[in-house]
N, CA, C and O atoms as CSV, one atom per row, in Angstrom:
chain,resi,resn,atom,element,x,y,z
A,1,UNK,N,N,132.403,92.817,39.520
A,1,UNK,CA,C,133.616,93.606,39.447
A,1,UNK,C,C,133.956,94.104,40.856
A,1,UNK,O,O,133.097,94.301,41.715
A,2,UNK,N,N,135.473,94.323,41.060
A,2,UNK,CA,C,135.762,94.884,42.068
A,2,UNK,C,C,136.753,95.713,42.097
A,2,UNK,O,O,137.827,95.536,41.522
A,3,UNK,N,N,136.392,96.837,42.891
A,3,UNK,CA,C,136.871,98.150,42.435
A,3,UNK,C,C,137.762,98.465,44.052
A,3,UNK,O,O,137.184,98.780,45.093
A,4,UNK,N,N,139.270,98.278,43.900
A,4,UNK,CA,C,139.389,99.129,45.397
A,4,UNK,C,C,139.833,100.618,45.174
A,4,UNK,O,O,139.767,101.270,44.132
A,5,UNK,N,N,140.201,100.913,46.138
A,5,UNK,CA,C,140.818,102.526,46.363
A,5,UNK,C,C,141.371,102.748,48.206
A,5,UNK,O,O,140.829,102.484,49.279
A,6,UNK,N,N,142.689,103.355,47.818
A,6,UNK,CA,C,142.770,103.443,48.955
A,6,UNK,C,C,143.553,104.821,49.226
A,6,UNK,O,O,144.602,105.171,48.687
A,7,UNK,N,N,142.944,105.390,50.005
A,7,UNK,CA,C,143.597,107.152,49.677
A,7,UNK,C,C,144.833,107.183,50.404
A,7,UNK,O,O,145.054,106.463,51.378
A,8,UNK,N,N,145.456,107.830,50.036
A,8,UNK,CA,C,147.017,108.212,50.183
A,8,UNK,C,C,147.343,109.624,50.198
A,8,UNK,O,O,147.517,110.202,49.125
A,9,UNK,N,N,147.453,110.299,51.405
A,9,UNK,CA,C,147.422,111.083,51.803
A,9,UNK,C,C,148.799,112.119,51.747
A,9,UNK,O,O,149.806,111.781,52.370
A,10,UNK,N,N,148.779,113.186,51.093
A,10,UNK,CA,C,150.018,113.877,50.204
A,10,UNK,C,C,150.158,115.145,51.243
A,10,UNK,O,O,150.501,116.052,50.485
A,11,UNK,N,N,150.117,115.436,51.937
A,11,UNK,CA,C,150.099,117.039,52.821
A,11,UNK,C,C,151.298,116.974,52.927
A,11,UNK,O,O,151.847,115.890,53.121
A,12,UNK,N,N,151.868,117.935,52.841
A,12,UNK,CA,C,153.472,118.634,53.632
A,12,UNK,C,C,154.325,118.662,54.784
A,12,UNK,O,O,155.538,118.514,54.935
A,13,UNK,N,N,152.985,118.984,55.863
A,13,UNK,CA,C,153.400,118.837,57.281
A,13,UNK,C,C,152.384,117.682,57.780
A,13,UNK,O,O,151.397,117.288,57.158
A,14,UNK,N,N,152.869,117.195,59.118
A,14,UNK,CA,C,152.223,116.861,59.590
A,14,UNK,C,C,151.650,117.794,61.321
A,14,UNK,O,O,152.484,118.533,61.845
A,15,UNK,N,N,149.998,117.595,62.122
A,15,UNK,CA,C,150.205,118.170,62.931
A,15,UNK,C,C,149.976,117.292,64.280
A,15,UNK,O,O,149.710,117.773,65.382
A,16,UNK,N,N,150.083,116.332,64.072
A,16,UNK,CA,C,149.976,115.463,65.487
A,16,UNK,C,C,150.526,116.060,66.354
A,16,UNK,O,O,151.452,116.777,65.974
A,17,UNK,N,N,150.206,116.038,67.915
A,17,UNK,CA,C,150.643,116.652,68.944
A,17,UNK,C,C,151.331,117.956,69.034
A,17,UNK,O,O,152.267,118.194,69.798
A,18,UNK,N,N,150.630,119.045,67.934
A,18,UNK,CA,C,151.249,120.117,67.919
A,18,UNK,C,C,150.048,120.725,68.627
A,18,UNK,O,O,149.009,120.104,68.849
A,19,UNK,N,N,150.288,122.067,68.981
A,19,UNK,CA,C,149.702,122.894,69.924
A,19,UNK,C,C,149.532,124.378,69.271
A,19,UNK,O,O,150.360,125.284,69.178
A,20,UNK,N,N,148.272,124.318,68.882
A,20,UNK,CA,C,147.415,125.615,68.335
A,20,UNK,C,C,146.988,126.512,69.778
A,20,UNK,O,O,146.290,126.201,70.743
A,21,UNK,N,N,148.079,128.301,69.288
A,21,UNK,CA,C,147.692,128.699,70.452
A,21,UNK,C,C,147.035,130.058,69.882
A,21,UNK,O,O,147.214,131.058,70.578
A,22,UNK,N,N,146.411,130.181,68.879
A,22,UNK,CA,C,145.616,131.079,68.387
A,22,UNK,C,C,144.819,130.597,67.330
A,22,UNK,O,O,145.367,129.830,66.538
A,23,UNK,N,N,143.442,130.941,67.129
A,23,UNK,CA,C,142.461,130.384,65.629
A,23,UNK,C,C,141.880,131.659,65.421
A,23,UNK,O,O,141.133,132.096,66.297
A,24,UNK,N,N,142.144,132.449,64.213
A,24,UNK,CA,C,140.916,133.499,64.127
A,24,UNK,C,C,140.712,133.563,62.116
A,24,UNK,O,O,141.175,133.031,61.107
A,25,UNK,N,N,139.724,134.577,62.525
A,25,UNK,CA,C,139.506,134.743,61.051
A,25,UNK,C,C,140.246,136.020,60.470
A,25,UNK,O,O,140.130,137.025,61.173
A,26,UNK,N,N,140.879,136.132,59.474
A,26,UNK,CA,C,141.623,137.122,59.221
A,26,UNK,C,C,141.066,137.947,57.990
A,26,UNK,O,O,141.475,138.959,57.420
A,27,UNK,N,N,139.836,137.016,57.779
A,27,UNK,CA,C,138.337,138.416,57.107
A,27,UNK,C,C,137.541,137.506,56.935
A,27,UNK,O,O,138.061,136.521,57.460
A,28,UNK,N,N,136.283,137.146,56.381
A,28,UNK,CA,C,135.107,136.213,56.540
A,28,UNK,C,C,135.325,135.171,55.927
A,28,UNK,O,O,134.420,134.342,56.026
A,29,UNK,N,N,136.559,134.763,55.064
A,29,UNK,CA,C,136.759,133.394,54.741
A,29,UNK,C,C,137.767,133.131,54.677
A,29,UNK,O,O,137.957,132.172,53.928
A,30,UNK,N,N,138.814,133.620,55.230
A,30,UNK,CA,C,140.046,133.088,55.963
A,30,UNK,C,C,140.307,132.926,57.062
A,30,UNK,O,O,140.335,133.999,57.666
A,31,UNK,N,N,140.607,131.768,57.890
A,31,UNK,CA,C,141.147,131.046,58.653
A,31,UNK,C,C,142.656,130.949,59.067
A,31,UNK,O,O,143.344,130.311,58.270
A,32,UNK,N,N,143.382,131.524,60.299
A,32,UNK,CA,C,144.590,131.140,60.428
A,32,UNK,C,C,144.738,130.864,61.506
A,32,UNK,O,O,144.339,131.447,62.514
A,33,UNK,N,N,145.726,129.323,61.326
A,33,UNK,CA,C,145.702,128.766,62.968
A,33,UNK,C,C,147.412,129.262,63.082
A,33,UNK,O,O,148.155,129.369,62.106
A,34,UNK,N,N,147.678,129.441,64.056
A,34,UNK,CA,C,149.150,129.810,64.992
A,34,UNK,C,C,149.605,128.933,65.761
A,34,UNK,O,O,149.035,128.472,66.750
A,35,UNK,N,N,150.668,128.654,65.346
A,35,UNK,CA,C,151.169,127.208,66.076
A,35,UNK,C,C,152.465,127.590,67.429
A,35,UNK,O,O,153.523,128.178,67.204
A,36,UNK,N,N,152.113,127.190,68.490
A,36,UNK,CA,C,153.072,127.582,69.660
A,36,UNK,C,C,154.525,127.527,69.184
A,36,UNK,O,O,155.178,128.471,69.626
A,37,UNK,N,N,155.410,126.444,68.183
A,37,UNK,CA,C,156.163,125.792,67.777
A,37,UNK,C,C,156.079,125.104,66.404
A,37,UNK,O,O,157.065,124.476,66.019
A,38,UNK,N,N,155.359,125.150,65.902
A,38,UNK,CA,C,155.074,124.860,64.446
A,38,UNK,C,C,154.816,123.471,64.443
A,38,UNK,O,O,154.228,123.048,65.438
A,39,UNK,N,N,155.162,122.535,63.420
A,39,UNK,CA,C,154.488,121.347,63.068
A,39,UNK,C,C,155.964,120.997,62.010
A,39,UNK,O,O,156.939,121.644,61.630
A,40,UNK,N,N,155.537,119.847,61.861
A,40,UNK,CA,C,156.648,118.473,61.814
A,40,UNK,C,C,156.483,118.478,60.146
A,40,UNK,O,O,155.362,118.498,59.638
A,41,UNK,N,N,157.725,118.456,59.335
A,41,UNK,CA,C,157.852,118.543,57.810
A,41,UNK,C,C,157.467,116.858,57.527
A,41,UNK,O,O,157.740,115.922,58.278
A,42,UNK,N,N,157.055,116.824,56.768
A,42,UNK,CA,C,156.429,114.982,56.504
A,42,UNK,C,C,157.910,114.169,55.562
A,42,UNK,O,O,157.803,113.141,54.895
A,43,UNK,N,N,158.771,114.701,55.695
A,43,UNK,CA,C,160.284,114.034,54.927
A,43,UNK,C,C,161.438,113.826,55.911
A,43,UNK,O,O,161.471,114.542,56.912
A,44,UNK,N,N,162.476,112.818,55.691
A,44,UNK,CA,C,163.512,112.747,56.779
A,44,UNK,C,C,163.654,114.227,56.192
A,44,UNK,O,O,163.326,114.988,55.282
A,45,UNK,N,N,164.456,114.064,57.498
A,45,UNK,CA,C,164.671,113.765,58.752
A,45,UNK,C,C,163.438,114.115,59.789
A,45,UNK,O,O,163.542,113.810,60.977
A,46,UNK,N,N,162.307,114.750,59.288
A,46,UNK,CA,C,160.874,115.019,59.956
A,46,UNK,C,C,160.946,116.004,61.364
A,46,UNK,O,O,160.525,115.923,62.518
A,47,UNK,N,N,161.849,117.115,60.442
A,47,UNK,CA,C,161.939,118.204,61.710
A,47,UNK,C,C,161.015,118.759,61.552
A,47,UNK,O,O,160.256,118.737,60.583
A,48,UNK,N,N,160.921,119.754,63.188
A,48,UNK,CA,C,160.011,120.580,63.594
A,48,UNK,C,C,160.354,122.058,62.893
A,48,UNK,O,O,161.453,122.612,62.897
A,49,UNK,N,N,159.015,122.586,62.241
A,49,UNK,CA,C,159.307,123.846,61.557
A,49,UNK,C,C,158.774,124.675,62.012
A,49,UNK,O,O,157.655,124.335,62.397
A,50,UNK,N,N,159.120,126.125,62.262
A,50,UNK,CA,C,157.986,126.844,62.985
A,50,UNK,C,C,156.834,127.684,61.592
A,50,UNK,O,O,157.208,128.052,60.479
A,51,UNK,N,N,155.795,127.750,62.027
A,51,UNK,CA,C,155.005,128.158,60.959
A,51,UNK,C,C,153.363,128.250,61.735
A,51,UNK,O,O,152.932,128.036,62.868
A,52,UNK,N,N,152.738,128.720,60.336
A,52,UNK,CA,C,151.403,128.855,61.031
A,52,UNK,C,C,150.732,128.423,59.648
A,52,UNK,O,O,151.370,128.505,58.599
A,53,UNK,N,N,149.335,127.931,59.696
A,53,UNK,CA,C,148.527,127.325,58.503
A,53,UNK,C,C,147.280,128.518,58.351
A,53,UNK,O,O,146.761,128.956,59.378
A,54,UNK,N,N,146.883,128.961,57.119
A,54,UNK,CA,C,145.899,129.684,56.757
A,54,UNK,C,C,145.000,128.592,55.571
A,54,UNK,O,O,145.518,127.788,54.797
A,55,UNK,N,N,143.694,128.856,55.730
A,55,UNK,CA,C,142.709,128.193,55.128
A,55,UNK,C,C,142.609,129.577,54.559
A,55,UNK,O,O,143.013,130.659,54.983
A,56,UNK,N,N,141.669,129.080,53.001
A,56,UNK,CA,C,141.228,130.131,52.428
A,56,UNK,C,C,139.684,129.466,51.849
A,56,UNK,O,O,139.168,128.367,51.642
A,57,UNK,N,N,139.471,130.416,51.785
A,57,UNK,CA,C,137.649,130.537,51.219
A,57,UNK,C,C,136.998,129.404,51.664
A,57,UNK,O,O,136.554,128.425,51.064
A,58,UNK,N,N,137.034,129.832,53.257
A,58,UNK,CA,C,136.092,128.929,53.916
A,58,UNK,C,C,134.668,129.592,54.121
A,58,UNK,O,O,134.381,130.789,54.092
A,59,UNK,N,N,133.797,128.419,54.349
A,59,UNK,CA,C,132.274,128.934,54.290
A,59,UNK,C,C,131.925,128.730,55.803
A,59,UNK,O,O,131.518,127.691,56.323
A,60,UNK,N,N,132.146,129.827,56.346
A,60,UNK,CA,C,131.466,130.071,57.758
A,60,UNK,C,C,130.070,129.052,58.404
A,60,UNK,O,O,130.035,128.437,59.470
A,61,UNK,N,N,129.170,129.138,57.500
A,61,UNK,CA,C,127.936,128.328,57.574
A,61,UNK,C,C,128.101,126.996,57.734
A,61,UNK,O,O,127.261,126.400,58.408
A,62,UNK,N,N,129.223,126.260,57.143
A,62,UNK,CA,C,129.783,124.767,57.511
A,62,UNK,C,C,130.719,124.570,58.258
A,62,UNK,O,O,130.963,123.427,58.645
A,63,UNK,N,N,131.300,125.399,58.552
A,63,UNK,CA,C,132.497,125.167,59.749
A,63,UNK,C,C,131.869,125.840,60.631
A,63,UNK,O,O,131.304,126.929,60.729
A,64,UNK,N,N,132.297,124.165,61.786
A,64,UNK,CA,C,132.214,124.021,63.279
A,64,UNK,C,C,133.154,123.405,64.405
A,64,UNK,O,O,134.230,122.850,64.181
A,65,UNK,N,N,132.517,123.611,65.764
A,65,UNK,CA,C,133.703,123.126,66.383
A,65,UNK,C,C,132.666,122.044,67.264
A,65,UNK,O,O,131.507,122.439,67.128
A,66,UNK,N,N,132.730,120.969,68.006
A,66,UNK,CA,C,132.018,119.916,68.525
A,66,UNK,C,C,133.152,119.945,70.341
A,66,UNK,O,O,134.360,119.732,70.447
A,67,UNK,N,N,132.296,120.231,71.288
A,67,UNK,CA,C,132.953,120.224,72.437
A,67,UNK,C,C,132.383,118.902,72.808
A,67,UNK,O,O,131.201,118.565,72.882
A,68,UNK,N,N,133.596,118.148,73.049
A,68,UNK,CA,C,132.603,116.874,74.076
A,68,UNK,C,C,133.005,116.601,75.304
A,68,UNK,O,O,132.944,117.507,76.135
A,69,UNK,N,N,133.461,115.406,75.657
A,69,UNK,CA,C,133.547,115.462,76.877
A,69,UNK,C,C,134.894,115.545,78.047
A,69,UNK,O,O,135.783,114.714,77.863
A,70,UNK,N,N,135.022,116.281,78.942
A,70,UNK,CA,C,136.351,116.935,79.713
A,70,UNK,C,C,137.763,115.496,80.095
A,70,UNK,O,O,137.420,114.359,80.421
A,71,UNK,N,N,138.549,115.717,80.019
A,71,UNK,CA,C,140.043,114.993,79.766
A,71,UNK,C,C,139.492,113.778,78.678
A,71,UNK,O,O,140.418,112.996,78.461
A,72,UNK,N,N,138.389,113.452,78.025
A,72,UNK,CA,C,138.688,112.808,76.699
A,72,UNK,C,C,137.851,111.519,77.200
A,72,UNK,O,O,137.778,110.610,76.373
A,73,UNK,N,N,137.174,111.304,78.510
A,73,UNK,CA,C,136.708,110.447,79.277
A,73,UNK,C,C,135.594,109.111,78.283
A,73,UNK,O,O,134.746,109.579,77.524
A,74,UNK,N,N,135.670,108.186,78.352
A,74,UNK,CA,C,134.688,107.366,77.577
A,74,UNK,C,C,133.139,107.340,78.498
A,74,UNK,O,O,132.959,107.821,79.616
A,75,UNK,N,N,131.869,106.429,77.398
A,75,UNK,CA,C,131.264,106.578,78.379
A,75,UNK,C,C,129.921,107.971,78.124
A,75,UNK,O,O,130.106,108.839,77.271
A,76,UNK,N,N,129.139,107.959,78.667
A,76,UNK,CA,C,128.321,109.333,78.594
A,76,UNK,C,C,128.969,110.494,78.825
A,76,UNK,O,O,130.029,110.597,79.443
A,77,UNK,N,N,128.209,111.565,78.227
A,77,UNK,CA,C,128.752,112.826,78.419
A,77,UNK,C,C,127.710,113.630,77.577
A,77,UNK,O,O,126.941,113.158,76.740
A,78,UNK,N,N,127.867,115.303,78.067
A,78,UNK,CA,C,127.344,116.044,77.247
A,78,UNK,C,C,127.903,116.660,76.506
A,78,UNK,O,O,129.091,116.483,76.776
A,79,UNK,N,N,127.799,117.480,75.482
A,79,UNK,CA,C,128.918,117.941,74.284
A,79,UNK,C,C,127.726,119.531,73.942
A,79,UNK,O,O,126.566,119.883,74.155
A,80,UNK,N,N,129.063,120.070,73.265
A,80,UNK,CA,C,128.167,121.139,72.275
A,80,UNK,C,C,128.763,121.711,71.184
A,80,UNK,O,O,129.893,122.081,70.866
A,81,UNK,N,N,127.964,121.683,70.835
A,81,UNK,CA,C,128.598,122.022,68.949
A,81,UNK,C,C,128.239,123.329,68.565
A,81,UNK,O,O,127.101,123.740,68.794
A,82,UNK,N,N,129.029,123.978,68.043
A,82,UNK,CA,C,128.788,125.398,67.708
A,82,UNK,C,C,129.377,126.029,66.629
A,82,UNK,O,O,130.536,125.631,66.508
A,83,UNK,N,N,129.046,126.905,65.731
A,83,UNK,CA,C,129.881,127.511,64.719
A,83,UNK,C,C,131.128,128.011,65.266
A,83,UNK,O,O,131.276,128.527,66.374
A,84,UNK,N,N,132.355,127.728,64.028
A,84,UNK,CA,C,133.637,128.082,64.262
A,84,UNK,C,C,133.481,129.793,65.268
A,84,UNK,O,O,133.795,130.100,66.418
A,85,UNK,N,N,132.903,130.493,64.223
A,85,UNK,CA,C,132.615,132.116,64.796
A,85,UNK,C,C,132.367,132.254,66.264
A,85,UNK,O,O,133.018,133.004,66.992
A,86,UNK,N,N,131.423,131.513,66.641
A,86,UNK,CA,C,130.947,131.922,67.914
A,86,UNK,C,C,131.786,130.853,69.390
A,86,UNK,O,O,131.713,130.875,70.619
A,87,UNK,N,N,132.454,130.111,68.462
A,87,UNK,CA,C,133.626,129.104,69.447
A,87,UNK,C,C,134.694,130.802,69.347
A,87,UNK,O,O,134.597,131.632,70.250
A,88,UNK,N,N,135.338,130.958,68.499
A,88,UNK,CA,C,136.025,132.223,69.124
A,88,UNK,C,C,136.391,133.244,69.472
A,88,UNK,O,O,137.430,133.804,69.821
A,89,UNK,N,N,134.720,133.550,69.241
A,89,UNK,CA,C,134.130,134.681,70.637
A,89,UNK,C,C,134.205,134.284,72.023
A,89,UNK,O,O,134.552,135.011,72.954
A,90,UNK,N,N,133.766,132.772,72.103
A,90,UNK,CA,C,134.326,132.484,73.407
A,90,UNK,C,C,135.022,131.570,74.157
A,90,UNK,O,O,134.850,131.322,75.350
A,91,UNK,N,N,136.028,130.950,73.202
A,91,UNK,CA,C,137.301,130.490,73.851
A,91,UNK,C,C,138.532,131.274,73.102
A,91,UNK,O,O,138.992,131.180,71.964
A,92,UNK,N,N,138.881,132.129,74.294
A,92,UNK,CA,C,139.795,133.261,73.896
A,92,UNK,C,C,141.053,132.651,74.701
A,92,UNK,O,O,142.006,133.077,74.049
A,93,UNK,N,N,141.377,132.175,75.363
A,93,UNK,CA,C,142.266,131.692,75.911
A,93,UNK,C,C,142.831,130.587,76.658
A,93,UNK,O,O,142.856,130.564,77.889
A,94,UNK,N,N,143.344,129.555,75.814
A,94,UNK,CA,C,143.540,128.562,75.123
A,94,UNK,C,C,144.570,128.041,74.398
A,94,UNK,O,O,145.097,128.681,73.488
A,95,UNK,N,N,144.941,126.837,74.741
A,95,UNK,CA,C,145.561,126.095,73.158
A,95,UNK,C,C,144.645,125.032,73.197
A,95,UNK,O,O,143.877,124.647,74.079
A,96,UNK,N,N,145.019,124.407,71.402
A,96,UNK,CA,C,144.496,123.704,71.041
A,96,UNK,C,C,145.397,122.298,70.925
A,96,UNK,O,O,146.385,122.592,70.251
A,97,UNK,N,N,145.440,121.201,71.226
A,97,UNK,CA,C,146.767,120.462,70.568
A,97,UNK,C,C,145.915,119.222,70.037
A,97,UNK,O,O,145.059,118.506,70.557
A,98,UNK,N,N,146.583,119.281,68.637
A,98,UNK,CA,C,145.773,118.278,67.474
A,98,UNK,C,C,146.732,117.210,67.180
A,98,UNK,O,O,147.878,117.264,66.734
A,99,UNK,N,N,145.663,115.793,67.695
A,99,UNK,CA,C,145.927,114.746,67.712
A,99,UNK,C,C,145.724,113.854,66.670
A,99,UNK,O,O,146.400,112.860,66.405
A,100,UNK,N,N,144.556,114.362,65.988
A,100,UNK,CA,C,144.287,113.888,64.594
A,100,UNK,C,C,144.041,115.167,63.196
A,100,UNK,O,O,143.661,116.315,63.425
A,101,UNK,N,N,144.325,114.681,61.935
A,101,UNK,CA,C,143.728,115.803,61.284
A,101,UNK,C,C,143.571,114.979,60.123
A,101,UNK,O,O,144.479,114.220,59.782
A,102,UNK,N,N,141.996,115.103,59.193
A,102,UNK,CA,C,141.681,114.443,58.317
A,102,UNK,C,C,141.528,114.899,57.237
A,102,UNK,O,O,140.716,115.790,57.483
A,103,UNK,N,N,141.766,114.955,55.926
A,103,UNK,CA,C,141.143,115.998,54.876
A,103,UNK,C,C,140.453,115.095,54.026
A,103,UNK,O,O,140.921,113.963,53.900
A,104,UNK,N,N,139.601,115.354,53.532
A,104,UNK,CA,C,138.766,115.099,52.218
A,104,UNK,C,C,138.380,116.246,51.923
A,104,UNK,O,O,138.722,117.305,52.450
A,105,UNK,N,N,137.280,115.987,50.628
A,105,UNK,CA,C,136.572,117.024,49.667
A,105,UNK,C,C,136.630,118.244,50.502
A,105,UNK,O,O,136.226,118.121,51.659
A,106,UNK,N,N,136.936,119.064,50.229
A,106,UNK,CA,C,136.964,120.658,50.908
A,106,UNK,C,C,136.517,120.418,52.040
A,106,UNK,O,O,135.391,120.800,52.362
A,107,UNK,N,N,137.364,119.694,52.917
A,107,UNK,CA,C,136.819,119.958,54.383
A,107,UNK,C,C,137.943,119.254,55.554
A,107,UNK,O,O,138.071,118.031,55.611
A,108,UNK,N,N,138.657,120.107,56.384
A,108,UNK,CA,C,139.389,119.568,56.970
A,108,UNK,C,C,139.013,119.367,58.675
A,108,UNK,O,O,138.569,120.248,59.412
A,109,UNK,N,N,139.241,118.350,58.943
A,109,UNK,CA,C,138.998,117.941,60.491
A,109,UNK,C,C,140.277,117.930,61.168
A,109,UNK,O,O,141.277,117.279,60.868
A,110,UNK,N,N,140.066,118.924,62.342
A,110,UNK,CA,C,141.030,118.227,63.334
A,110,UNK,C,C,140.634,118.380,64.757
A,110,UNK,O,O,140.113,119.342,65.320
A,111,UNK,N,N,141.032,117.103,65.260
A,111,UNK,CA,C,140.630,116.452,66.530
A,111,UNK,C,C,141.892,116.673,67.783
A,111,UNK,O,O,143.086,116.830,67.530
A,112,UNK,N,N,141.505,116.651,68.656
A,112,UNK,CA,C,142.722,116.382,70.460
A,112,UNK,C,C,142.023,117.336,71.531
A,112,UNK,O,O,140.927,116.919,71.906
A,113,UNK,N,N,142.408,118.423,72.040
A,113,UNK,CA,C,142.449,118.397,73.242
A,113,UNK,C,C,142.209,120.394,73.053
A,113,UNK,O,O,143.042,121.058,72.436
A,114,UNK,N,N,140.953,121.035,73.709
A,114,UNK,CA,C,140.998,122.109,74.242
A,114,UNK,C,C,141.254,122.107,75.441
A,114,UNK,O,O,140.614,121.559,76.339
A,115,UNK,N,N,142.551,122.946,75.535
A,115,UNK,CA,C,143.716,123.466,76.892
A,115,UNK,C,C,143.185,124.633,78.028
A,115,UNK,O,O,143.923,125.359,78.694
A,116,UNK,N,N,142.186,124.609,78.045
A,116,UNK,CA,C,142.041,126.222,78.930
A,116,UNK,C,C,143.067,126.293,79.663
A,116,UNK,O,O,143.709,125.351,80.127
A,117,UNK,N,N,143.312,127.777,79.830
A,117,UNK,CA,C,144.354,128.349,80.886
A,117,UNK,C,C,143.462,127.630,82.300
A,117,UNK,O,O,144.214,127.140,83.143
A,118,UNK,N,N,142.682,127.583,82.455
A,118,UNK,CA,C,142.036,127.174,83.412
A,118,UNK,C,C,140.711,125.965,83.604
A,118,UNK,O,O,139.554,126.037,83.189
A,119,UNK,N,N,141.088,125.354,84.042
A,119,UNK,CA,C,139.881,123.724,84.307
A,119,UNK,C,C,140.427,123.006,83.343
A,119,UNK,O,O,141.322,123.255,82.535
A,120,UNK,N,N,139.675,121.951,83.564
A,120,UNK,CA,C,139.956,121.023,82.483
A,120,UNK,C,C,139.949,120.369,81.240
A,120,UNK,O,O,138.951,120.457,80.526
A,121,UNK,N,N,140.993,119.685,80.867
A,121,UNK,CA,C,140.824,119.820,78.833
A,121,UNK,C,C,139.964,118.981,78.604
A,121,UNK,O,O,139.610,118.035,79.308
A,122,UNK,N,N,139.514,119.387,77.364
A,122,UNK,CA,C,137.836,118.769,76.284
A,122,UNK,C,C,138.161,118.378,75.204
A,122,UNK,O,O,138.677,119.016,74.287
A,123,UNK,N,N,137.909,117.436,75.250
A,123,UNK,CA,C,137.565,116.862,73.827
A,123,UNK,C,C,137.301,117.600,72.764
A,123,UNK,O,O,136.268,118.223,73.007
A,124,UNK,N,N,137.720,117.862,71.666
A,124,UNK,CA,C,137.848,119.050,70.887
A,124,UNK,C,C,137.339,118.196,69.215
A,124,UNK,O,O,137.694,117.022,69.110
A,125,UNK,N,N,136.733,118.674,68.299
A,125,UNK,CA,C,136.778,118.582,66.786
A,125,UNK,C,C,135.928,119.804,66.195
A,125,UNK,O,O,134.762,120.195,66.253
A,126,UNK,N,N,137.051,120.174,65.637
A,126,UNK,CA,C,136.820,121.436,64.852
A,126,UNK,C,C,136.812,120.889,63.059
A,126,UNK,O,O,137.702,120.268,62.478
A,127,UNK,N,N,135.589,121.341,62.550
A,127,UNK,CA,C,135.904,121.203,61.073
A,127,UNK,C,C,135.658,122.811,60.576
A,127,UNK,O,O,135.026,123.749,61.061
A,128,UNK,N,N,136.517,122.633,59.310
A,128,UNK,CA,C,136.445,123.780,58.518
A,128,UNK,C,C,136.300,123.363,57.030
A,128,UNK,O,O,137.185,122.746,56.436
A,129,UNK,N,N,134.931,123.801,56.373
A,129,UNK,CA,C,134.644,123.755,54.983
A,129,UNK,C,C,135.164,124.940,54.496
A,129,UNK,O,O,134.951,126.116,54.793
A,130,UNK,N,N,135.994,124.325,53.572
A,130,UNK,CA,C,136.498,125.576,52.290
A,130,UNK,C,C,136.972,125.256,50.860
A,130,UNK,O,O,137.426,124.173,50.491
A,131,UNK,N,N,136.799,126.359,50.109
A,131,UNK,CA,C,137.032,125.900,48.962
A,131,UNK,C,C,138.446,126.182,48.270
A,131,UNK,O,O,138.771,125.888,47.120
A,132,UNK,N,N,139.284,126.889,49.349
A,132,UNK,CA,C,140.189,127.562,48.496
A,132,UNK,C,C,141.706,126.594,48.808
A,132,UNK,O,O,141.680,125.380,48.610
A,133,UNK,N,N,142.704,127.137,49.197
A,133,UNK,CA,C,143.839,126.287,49.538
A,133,UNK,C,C,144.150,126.258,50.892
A,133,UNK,O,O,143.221,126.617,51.616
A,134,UNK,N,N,145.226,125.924,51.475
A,134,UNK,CA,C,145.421,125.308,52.716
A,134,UNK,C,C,146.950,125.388,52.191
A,134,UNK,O,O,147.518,124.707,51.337
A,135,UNK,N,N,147.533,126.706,53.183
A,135,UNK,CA,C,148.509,127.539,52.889
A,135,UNK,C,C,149.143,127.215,54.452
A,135,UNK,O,O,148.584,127.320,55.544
A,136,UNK,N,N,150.533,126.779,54.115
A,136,UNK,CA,C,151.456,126.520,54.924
A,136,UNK,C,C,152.924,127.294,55.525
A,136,UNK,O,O,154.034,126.849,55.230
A,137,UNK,N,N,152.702,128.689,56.534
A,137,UNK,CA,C,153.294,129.937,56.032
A,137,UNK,C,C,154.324,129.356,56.875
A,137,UNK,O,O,153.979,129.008,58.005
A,138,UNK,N,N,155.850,129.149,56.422
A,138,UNK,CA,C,156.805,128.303,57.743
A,138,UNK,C,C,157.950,129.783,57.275
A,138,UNK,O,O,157.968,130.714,56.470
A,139,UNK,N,N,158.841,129.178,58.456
A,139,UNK,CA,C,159.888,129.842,58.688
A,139,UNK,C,C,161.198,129.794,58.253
A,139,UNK,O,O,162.160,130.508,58.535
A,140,UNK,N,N,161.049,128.549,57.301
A,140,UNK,CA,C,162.286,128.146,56.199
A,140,UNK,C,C,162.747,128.378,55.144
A,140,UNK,O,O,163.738,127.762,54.755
């Protein structure tokens, strides 16, 4: 027998090349990212909306962020991975701009580019495990 499947992906917005210029927790299992300019409605005409995304009942203990290596370079490198919490204790100033974003089973990935105000950008993947919804607060 042969069984395919092929997932088809239903989200609202999309965030390719949008630019996260705040991530915090807004109590121990909520998550809200702040978007410089918001993110792109997934229907024609596929305008830009301004808005910001909140995660809910995320589990701190599984969400992380993975630093790798500076302008995105192939090749060796060193990286470091750290809980979401203690990534923003100390990258306070910053954007983020997400080039990829993946969801499955309670857990969303997104990948591109940490911006420091200063030196150079890193390779960025942040995941966040949660169980609750993935709340899309726009301006429309």
């Amino acid at each position: 027998m042969i069984t395919r499947y092929k997932y088809k992906a239903s989200q609202p917005y999309g965030l390719h090349d949008m630019e996260v210029n705040n991530i915090s927790f807004i109590d121990n299992e909520t998550v809200q990212l702040q978007f410089e300019e918001g993110y792109v409605k997934l229907e024609e005409p596929y305008q830009k909306v301004k808005g910001n995304i909140t995660i809910e009942k995320v589990d701190p203990d599984f969400s992380n962020v993975v630093l790798l290596s500076k302008d995105g370079k192939f090749g060796k490198f060193t990286g470091n991975k750290m809980e979401l919490k203690e990534f923003l204790e100390k990258y306070d100033d910053y954007t983020f701009e997400i080039v990829d974003e993946l969801y499955g089973f309670n857990r969303v990935e997104y990948s591109g580019f940490l911006k420091p105000k200063k030196g150079k950008w890193i390779e960025m993947t942040m995941f966040i495990y949660h169980s609750g919804d993935i709340v899309y607060e726009t301006e429309e």
